[in-house]
MOPAC internal coordinates of N, CA, C and O (Angstrom, degrees):
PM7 1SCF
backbone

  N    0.0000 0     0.00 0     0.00 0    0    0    0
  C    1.4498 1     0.00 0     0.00 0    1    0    0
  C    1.5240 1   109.43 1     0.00 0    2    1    0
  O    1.2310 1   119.11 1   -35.34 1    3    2    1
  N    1.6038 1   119.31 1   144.66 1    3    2    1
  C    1.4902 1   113.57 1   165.28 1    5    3    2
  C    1.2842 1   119.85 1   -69.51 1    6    5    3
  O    1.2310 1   112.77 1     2.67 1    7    6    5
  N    1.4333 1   131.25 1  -177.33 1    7    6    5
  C    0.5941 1   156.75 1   150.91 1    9    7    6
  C    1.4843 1   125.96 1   -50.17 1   10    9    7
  O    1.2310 1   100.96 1   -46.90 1   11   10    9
  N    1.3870 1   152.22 1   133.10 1   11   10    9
  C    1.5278 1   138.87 1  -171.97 1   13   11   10
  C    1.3513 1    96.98 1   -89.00 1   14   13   11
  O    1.2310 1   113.90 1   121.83 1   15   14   13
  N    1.1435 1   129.15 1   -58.17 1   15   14   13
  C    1.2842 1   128.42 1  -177.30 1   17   15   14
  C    1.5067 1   132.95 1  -116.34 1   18   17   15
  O    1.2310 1    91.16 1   -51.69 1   19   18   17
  N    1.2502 1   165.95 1   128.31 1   19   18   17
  C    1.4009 1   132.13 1   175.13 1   21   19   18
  C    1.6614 1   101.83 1   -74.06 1   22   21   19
  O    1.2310 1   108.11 1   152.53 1   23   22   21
  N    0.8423 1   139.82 1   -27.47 1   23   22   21
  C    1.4426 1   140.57 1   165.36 1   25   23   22
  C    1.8963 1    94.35 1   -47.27 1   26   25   23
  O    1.2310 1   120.94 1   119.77 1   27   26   25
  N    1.1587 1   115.81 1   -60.23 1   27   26   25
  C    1.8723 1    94.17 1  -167.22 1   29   27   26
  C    1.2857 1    99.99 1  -102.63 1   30   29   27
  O    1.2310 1   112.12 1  -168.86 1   31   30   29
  N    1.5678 1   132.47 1    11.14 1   31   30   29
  C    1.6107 1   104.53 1   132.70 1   33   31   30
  C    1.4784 1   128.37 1   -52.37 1   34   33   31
  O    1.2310 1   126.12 1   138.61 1   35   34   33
  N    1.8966 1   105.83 1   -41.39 1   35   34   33
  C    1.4911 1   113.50 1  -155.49 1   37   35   34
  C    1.9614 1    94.20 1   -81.41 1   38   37   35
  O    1.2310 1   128.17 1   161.33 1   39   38   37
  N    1.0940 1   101.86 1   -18.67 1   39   38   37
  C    1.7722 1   109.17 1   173.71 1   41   39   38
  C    1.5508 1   103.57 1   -57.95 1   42   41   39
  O    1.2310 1   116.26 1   133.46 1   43   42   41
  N    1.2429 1   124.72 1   -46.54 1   43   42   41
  C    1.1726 1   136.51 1  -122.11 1   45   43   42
  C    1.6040 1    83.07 1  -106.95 1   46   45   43
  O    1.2310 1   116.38 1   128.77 1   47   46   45
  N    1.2567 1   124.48 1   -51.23 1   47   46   45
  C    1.5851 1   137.14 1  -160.19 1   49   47   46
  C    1.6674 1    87.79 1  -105.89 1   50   49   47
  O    1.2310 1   114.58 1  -155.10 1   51   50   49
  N    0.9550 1   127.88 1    24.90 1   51   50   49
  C    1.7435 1   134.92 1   147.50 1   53   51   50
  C    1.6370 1   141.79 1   -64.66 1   54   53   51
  O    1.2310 1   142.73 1   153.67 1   55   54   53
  N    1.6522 1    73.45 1   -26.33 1   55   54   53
  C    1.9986 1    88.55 1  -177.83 1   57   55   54
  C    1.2515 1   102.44 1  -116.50 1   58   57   55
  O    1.2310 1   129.68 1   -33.03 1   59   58   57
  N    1.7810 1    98.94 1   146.97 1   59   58   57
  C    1.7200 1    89.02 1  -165.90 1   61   59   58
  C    1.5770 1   110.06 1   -82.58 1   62   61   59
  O    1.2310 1   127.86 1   176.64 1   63   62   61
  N    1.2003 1   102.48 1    -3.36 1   63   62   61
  C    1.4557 1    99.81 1   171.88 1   65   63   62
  C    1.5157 1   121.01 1   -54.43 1   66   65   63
  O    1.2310 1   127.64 1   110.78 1   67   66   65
  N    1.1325 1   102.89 1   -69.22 1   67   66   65
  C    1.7560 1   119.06 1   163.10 1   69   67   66
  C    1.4267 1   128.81 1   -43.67 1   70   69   67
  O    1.2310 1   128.90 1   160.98 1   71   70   69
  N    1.6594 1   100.46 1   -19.02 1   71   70   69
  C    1.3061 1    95.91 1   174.92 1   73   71   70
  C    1.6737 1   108.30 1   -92.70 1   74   73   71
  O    1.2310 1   119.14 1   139.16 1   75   74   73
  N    1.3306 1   119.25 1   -40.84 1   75   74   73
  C    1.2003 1   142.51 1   150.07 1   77   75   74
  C    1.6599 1   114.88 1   -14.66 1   78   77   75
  O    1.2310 1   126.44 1   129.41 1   79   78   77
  N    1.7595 1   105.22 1   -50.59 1   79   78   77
  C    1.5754 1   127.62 1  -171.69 1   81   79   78
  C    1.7178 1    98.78 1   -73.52 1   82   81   79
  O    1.2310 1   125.36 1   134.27 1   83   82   81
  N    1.3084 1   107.30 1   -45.73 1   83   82   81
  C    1.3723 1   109.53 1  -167.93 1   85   83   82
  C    2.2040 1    96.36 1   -76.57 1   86   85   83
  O    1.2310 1   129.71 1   122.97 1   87   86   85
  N    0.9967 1    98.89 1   -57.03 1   87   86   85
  C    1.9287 1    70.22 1  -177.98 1   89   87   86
  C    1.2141 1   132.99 1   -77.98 1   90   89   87
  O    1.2310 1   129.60 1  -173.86 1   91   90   89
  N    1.9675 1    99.11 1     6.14 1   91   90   89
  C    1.7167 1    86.17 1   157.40 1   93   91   90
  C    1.4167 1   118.24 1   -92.25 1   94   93   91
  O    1.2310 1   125.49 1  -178.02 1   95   94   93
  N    1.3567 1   107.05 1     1.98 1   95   94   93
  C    1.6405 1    98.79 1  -177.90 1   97   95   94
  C    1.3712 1   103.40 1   -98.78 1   98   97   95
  O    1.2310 1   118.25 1   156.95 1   99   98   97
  N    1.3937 1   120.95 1   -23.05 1   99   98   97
  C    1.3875 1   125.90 1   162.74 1  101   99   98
  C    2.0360 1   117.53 1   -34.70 1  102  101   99
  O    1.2310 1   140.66 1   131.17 1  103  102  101
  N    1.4681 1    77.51 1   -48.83 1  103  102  101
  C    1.7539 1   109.94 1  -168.37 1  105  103  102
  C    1.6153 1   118.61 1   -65.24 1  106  105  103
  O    1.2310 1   138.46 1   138.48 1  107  106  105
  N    1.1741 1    81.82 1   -41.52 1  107  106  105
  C    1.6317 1   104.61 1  -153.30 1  109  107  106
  C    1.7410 1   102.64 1  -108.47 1  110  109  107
  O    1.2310 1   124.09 1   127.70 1  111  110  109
  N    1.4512 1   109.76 1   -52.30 1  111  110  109
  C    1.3745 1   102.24 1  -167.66 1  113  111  110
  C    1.6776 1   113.92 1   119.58 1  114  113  111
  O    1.2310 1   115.30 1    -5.43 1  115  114  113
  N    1.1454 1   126.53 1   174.57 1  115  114  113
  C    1.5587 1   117.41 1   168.19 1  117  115  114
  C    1.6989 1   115.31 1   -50.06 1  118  117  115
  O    1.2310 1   129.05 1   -35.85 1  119  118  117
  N    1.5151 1   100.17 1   144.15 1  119  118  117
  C    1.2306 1   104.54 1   144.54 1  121  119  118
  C    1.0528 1   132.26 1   176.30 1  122  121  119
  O    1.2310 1   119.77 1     2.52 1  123  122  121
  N    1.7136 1   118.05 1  -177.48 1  123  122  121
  C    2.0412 1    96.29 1  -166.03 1  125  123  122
  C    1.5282 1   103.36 1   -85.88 1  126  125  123
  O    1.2310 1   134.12 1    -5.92 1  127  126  125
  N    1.3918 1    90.31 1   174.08 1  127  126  125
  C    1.5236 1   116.61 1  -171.45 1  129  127  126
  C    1.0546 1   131.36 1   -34.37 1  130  129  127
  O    1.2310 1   128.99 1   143.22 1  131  130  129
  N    1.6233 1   100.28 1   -36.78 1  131  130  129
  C    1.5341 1   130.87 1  -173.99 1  133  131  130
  C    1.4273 1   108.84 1   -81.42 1  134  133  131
  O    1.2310 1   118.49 1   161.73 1  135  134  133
  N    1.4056 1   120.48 1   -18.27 1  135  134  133
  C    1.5074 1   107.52 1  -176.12 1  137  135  134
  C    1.1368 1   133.68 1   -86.29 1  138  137  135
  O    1.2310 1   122.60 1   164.18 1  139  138  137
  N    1.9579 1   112.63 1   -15.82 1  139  138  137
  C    1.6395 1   117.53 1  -179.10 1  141  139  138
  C    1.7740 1    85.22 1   -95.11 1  142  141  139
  O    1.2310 1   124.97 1   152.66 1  143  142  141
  N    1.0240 1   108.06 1   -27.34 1  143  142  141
  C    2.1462 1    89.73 1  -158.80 1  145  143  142
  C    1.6272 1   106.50 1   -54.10 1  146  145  143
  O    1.2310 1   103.27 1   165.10 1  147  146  145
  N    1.5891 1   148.35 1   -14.90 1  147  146  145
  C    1.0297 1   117.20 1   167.90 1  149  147  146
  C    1.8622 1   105.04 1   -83.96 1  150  149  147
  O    1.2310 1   113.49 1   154.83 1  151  150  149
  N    1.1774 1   129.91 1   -25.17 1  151  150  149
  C    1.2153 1   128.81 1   172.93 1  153  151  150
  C    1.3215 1   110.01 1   -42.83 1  154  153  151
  O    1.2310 1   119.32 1   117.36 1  155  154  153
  N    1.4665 1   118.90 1   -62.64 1  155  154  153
  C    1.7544 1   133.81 1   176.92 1  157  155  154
  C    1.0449 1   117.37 1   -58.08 1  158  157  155
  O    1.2310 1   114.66 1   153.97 1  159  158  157
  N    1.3126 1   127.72 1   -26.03 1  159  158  157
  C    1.9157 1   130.19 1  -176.73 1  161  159  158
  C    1.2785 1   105.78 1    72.61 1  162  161  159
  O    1.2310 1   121.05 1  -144.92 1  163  162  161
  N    1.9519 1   115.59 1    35.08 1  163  162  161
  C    1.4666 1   121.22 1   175.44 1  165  163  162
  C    1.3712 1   104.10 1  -130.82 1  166  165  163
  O    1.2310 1   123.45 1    -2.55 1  167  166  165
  N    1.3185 1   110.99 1   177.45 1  167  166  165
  C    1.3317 1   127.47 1  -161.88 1  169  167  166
  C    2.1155 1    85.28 1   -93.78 1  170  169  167
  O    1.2310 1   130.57 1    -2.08 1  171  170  169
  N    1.8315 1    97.22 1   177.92 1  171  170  169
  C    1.0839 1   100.05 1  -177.00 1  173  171  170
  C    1.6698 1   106.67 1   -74.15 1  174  173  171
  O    1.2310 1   132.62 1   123.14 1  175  174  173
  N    1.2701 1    93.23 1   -56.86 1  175  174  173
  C    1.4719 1   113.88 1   172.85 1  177  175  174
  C    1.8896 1   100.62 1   -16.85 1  178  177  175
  O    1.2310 1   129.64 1   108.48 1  179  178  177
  N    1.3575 1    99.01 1   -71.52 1  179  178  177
  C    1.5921 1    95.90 1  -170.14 1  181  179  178
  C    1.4569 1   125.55 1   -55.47 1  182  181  179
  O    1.2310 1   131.64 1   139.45 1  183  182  181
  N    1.3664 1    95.13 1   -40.55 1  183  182  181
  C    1.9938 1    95.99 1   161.66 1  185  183  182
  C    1.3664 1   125.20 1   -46.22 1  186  185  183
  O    1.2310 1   119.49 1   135.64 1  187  186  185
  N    1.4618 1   118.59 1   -44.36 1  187  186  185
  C    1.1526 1   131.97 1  -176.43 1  189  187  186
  C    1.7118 1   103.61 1   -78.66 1  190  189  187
  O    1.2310 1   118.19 1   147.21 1  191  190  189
  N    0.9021 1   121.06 1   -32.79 1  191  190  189
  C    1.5761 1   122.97 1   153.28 1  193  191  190
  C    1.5204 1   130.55 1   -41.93 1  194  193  191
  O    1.2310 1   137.68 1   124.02 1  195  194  193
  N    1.5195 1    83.34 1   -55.98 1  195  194  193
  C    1.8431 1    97.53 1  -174.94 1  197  195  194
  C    1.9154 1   102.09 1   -66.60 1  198  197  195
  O    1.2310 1   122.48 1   132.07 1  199  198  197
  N    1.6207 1   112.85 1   -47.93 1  199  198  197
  C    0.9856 1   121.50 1  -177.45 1  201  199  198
  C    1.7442 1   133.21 1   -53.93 1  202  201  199
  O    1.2310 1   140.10 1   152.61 1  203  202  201
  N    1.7674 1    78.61 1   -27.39 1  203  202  201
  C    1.8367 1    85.21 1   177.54 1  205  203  202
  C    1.6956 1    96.30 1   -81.03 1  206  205  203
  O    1.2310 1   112.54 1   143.09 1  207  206  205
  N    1.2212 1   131.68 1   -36.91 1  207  206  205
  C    1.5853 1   135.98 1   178.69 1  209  207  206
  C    1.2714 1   104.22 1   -53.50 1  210  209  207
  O    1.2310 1   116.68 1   133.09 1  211  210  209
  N    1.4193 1   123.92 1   -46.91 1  211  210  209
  C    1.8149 1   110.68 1   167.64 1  213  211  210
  C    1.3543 1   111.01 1   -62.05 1  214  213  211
  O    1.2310 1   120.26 1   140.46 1  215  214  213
  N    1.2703 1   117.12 1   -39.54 1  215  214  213
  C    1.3034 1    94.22 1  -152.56 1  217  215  214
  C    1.7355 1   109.48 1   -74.02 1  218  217  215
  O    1.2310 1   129.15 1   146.49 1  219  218  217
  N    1.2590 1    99.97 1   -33.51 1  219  218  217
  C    1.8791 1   112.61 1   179.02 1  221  219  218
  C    1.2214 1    88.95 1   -30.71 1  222  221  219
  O    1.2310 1   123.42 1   103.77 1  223  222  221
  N    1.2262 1   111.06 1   -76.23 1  223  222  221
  C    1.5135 1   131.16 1  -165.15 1  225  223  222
  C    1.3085 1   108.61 1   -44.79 1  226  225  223
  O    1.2310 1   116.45 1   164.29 1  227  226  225
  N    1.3344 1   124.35 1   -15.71 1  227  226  225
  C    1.8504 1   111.68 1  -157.08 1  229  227  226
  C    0.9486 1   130.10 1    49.13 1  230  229  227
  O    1.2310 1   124.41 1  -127.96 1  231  230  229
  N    1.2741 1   109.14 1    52.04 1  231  230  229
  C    1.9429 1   111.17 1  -165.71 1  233  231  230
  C    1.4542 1    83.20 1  -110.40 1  234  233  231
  O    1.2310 1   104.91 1   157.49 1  235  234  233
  N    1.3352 1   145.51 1   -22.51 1  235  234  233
  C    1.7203 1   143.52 1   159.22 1  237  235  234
  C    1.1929 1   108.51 1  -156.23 1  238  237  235
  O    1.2310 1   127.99 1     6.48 1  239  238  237
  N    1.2248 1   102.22 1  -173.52 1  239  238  237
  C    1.4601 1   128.35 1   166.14 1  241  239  238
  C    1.8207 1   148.38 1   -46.40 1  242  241  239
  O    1.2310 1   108.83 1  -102.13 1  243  242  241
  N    1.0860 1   138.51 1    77.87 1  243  242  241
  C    0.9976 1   123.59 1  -166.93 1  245  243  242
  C    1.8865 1   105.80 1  -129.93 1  246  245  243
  O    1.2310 1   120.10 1   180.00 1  247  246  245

């Protein structure tokens, strides 16, 4: 799928969290929610936050 906007990709790949999210999944491969949040110094909740914001965006996979 494209992208909706390049404006809310570049929204989306704005926080370093998310950017952070995207090269460990780059890295690593799928995974649940629970596995980057002690890496990030966030809760699960927030991964799964950051993750639904990529995905709107189509910035990867979920």
């Amino acid at each position: 799928m494209m992208p909706r906007s390049t404006a809310e990709v570049f929204a989306a790949v704005g926080g370093s969290h998310r950017r952070q999210l995207l090269v460990m999944l780059a890295r690593d491969g799928a995974a649940s929610a629970s596995s980057p949040a002690p890496s990030l110094n966030v809760s699960r909740q927030s991964v799964d936050r950051h993750l639904r914001i990529l995905s709107g965006a189509r910035c990867g996979s979920r």
